[in-house]
C-alpha positions in Angstrom: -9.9 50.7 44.5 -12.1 51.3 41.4 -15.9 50.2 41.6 -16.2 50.0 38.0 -16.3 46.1 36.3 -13.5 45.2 34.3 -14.0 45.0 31.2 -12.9 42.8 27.9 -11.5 45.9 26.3 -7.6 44.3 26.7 -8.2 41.2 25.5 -6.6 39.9 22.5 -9.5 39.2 19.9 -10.9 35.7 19.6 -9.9 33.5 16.7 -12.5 32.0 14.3 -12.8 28.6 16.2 -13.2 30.1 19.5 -16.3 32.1 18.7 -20.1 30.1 19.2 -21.6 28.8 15.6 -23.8 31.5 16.2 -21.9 34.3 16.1 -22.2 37.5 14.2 -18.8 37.0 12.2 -19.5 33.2 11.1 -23.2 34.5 9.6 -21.3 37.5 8.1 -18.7 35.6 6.8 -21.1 32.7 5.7 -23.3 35.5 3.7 -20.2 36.7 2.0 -18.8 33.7 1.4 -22.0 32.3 -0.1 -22.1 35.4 -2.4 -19.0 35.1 -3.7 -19.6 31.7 -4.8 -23.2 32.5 -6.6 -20.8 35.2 -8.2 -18.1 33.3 -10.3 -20.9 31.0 -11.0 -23.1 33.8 -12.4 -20.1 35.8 -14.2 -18.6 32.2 -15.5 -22.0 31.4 -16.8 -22.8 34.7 -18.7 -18.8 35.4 -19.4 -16.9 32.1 -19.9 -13.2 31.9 -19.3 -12.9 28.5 -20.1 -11.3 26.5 -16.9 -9.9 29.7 -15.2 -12.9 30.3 -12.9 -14.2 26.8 -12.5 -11.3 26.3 -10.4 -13.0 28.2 -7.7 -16.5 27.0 -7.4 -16.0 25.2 -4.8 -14.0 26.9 -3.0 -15.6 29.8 -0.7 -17.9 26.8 0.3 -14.7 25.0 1.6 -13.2 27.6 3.2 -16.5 28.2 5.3 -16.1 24.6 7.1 -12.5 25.9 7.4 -12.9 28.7 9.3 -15.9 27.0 10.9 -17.6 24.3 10.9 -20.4 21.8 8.6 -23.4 24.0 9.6 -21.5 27.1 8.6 -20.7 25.1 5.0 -23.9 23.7 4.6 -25.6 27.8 5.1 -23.6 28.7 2.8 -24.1 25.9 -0.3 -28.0 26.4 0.4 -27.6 30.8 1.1 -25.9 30.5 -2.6 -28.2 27.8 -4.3 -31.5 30.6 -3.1 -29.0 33.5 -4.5 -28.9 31.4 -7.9 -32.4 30.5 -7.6 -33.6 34.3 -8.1 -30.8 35.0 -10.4 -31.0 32.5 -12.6 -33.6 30.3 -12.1 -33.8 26.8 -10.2 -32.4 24.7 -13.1 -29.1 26.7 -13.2 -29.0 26.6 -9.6 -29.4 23.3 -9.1 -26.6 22.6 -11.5 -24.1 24.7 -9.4 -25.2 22.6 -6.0 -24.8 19.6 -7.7 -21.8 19.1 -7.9 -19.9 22.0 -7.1 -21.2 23.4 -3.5 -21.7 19.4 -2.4 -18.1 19.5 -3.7 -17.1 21.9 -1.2 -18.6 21.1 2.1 -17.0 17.6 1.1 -13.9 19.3 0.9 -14.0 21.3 3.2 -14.7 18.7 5.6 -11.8 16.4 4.5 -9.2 19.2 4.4 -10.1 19.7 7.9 -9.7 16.5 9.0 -6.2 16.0 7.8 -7.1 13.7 4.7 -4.4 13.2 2.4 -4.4 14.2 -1.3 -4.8 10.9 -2.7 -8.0 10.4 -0.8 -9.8 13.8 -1.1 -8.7 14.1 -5.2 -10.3 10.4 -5.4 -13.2 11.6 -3.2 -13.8 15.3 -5.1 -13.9 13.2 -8.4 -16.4 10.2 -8.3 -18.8 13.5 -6.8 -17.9 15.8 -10.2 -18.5 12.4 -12.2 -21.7 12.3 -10.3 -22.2 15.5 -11.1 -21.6 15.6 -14.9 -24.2 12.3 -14.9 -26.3 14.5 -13.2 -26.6 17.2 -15.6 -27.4 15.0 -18.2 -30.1 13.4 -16.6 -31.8 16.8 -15.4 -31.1 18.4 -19.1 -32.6 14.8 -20.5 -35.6 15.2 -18.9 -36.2 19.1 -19.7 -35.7 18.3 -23.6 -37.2 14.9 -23.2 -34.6 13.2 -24.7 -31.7 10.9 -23.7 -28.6 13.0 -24.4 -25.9 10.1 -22.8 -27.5 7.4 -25.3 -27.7 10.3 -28.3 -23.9 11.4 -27.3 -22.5 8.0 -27.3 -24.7 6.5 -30.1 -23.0 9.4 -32.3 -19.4 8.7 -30.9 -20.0 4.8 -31.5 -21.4 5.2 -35.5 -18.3 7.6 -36.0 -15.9 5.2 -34.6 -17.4 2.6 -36.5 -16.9 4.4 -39.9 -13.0 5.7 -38.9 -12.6 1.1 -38.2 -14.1 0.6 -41.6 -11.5 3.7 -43.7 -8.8 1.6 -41.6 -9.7 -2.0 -43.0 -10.9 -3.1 -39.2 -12.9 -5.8 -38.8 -14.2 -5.1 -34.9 -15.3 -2.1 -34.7 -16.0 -1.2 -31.1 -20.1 -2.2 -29.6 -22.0 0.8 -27.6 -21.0 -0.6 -24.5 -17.5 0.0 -25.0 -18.0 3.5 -25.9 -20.1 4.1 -23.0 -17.1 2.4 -20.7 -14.7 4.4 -22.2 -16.6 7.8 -22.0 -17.4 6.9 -17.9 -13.8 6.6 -17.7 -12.7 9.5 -19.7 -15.2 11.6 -17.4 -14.1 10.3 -14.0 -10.1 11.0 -15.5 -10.7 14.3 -16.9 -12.9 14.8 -12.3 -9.5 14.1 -11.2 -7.5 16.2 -13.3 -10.0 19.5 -12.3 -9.8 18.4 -8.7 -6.1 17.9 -8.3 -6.0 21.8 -10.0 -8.1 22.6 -7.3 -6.3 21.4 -4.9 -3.1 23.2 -6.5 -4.7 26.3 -6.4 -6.4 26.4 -2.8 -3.1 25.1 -1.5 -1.7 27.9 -2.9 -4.8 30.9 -2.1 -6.1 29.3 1.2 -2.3 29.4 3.1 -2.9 33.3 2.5 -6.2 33.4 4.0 -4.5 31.2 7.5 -7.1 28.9 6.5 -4.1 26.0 5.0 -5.1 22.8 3.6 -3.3 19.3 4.5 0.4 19.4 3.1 0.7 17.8 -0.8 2.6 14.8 -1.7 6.4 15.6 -1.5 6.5 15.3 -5.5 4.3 18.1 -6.0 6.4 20.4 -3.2 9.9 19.4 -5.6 7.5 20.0 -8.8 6.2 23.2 -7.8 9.0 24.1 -5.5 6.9 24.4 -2.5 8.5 25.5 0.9 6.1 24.5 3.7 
């Protein structure tokens, strides 16, 4: 009989969820992850592609609290935010945590608890219509100038002077502009995030990392085997 310990050697590796928060492969994964994010955000910023890459901002950030957990999400928005802070500067990186990497450990978070489309699309929105008010407000205050009031005021004259050419007598107030822009932002959040969703149901099955299953009109639409 052998005096030599047994060892581990054997074993069948440990899966993601097994291993402590602290482990080597969650900070690796977390640094990677983190990177990869700061990188579509860097290379959409200086190369745009129009919508093809926004689709992914927040996505390595959801996929952390995936594989892991909230702290491992949370490392990673604020390990790509620093990233983007030397890169870019603090304004730019700001605009990428707010609302895209606050995006994803939202996401993240609701994927892995099972919530249903409906909720998380709904959810995912009112934070990117948060975070298009957002980016007005910081830009405002860095050309110290109201852009929402300049945008709309602009929008509201021009719609005034298309009523008149037509022969209308009520053109529309400021306040209904501004009403109908809100709403034309929040529509135009849930559009993007049901794309997301489209596309990390479709990436994130690869990685063994699925999201919740879609509503059964989407599987027929996209004819989706589970």
């Amino acid at each position: 009989m052998s005096d030599f310990p047994k060892t581990n050697a054997d074993s069948p590796p440990k899966s993601p969820d097994s291993l402590p928060s602290t482990s080597p492969l969650m900070m690796v994964e977390t640094a990677f992850l983190a990177s990869a994010a700061s990188l579509i955000w860097f290379v959409n910023y200086y190369f745009p592609l129009g919508p093809l890459l926004r689709v992914f901002f927040p996505l390595p950030i959801a996929l952390l609290y995936l594989r892991w957990n909230r702290r491992a999400a949370n490392m990673g928005a604020l390990t790509s935010g620093l990233l983007l802070t030397v890169l870019m500067g603090p304004t730019r990186s700001v605009l990428f945590l707010i609302p895209y990497a606050w995006m994803g450990v939202v996401l993240g978070g609701l994927w892995k608890r099972g919530a249903r489309w409906p909720i998380s699309v709904a959810i995912g929105a009112l934070i990117g219509a948060i975070g298009f008010f957002f980016r007005y407000w910081l830009l405002s205050i860095l050309l110290g100038r109201d852009l929402w009031v300049y945008a709309t005021t602009q929008i509201a004259e021009l719609a005034e002077w298309i009523f008149i050419k037509l022969g209308l007598l009520a053109p529309p107030s400021l306040l209904f502009v501004q009403l109908v822009a809100v709403l034309m932002v929040f529509a135009n959040s849930i559009v993007y995030l049901f794309v997301v969703h489209l596309v990390a149901l479709l990436m994130l099955d690869r990685l063994k990392s699925p999201i919740p299953r879609p509503p059964r009109w989407v599987q027929i639409l996209l004819d989706y085997d589970e």
